[in-house]
C-alpha atoms as one frame of an Amber mdcrd trajectory, in Angstrom:
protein
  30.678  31.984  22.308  28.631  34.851  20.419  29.172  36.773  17.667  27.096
  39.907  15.904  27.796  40.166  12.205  27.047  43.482  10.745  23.635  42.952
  12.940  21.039  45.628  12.149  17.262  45.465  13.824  14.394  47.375  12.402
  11.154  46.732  14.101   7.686  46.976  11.725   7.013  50.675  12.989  10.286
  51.951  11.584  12.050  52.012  14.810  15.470  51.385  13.958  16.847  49.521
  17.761  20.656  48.492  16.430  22.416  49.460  13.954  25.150  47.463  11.901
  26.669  45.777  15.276  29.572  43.721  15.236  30.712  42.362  18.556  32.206
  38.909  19.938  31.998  37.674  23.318  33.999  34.344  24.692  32.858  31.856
  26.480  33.584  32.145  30.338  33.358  36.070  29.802  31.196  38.512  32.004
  30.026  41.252  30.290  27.952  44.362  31.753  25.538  45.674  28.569  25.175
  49.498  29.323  22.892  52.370  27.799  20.021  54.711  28.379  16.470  53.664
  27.669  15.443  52.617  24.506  19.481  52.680  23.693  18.631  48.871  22.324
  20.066  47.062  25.252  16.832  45.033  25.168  16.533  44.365  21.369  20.372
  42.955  22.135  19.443  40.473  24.972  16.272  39.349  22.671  18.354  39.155
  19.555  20.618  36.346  21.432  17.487  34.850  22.900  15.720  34.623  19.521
  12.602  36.100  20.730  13.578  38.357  18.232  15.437  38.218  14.646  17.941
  40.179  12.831  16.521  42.202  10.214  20.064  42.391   8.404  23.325  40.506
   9.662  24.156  36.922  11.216  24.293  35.912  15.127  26.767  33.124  16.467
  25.688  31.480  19.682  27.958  28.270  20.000  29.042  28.303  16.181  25.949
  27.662  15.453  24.210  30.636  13.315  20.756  30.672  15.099  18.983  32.400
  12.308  18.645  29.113  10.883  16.931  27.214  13.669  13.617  25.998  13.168
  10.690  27.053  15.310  11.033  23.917  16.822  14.347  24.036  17.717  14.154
  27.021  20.255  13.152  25.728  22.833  16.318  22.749  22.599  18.487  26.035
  21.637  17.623  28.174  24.904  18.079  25.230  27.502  21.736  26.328  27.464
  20.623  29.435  29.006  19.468  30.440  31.499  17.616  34.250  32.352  16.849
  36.120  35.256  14.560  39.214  35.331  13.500  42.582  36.808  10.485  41.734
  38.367  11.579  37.953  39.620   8.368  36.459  37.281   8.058  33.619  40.266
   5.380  31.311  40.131   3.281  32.462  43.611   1.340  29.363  43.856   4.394
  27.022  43.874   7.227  27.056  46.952  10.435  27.770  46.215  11.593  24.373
  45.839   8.940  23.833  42.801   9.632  27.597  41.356  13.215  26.125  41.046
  12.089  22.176  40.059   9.400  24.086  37.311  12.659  25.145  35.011  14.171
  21.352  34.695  10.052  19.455  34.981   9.712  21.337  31.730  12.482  20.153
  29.837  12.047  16.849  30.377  14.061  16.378  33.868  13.505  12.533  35.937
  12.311  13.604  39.114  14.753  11.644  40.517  17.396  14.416  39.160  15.144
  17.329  40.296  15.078  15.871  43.698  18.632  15.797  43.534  19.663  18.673
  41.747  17.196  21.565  43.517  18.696  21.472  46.774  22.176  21.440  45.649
  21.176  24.839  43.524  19.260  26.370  46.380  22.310  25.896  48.539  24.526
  27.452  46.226  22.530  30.686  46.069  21.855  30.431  50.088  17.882  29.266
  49.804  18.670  26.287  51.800  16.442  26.936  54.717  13.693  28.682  52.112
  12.555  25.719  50.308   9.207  25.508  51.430   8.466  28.947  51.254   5.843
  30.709  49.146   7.574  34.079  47.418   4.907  36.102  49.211   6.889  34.954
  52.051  10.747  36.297  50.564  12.024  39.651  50.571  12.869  40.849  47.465
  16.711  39.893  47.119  15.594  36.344  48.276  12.827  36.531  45.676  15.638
  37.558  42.868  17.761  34.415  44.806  15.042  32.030  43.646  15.378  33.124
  39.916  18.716  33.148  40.274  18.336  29.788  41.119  15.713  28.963  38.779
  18.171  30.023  35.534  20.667  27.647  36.865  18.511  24.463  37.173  19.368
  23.107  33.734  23.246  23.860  33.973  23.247  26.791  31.439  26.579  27.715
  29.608  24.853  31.095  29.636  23.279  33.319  32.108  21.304  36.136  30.306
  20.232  38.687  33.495  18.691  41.873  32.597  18.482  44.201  35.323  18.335
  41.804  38.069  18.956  44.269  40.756  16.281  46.628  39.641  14.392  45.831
  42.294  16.247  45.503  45.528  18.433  47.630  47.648  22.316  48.853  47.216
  23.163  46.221  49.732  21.201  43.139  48.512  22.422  44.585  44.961  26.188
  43.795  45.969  25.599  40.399  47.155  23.726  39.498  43.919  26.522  40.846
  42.540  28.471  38.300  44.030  26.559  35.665  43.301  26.518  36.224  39.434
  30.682  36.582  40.170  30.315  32.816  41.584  28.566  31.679  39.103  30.868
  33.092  36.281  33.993  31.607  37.927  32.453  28.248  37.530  32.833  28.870
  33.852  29.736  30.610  32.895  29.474  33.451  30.233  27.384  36.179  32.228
  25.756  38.984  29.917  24.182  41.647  32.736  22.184  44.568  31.381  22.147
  46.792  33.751  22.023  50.942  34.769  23.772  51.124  38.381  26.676  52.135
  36.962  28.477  51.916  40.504  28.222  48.442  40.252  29.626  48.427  36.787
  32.595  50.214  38.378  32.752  48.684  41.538  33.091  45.010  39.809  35.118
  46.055  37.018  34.281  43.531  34.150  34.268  44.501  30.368  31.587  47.151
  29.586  29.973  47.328  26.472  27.868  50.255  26.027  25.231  51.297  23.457
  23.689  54.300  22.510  21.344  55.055  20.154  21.457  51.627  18.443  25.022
  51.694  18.249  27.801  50.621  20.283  29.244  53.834  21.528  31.968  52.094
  24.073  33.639  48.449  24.370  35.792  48.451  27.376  37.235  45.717  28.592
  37.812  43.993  32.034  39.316  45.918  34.672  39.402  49.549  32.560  35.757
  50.756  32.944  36.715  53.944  35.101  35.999  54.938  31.662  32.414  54.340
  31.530
């Protein structure tokens, strides 16, 4: 589903993020993305998102080498994707049902489909009862629920989440867990950047770590005790 190609970013101040990477990743696949700060975990994520481009190499999302898409095309290209965050980046003035209904209203959705299609995803992710709600009015893991929610509204083949635990605690952190595990068994390639290394170990999925712009470690499913 994505491939690096000799991939090698240099940002305008000199900063060198990643160096020369070559990596593939199938569809279907869940991959943790590990590293200290400033490793060039983000730089990765953006890379595949095109908020940023190679300065050297070639990128593969779908077969389809994205350097070449037009500024136009982005937008069509990310719809297949779908991102969660840190820091939630809910809309406070809208209720959860809208936060959710926001992601497909921009891309065109009937609202025929949204009215449809929302509950079914706030079900899935146990928002059910929520849908009204203001986040002001969510804890924090049901915050990250909603976004959650939110990057599955357009049926993404990929969910990009970087760090989505960040912000909640080691219990709510395991169920989220879970929930990205549900997701992924319903097909979709997960790519989870993340620094709790117990949960890299306690879920056991193919690590890939970097360090200093470099990946340093590619283990796969069910062997990173060696993280």
């Amino acid at each position: 589903m994505i491939d690096f190609n000799d991939v090698t970013k240099v940002y305008d101040n000199g900063v060198t993020a990643l160096k020369n990477i070559n990596l593939h990743i199938d569809e279907g696949e869940f991959v943790f993305v590990v590293g200290a700060s400033g490793s060039g975990k983000s730089t990765f994520l953006k890379l595949i998102m095109k908020d940023e481009e190679p300065t050297s190499g070639s990128i593969m999302v779908d077969k389809v080498d994205i350097s070449g898409l037009k500024r136009k095309e982005i937008p069509y290209f990310r719809r297949k994707m779908g991102i969660v965050f840190q820091d939630f980046k809910l809309i406070n003035k809208m209720n959860v049902f809208d936060n959710v209904a926001f992601a497909m209203r921009v891309t065109g959705c009937s609202e025929k489909d949204v009215k449809k299609r929302v509950p079914h995803i706030l079900s899935l992710v146990g928002l059910e009862k929520k849908i009204k709600s203001y986040p002001a009015e969510l804890s924090g893991g049901e915050q990250q629920r909603v976004g959650f929610a939110r990057a599955l509204a357009n049926e993404p083949e990929l969910i990009i989440a970087d760090e989505p635990t960040g912000n909640v605690d080691p219990k709510m952190s395991i169920e989220l867990m879970e929930l990205l595990e549900k997701i992924n068994k319903r097909g979709t390639t997960v790519i989870m950047v993340t620094h709790e290394h117990s949960l890299v170990k306690r879920f056991g999925h193919r690590v890939v770590e970097i360090k200093e712009g470099e990946i340093e470690k590619d283990i796969s499913e069910g062997q990173n005790d060696k993280v």
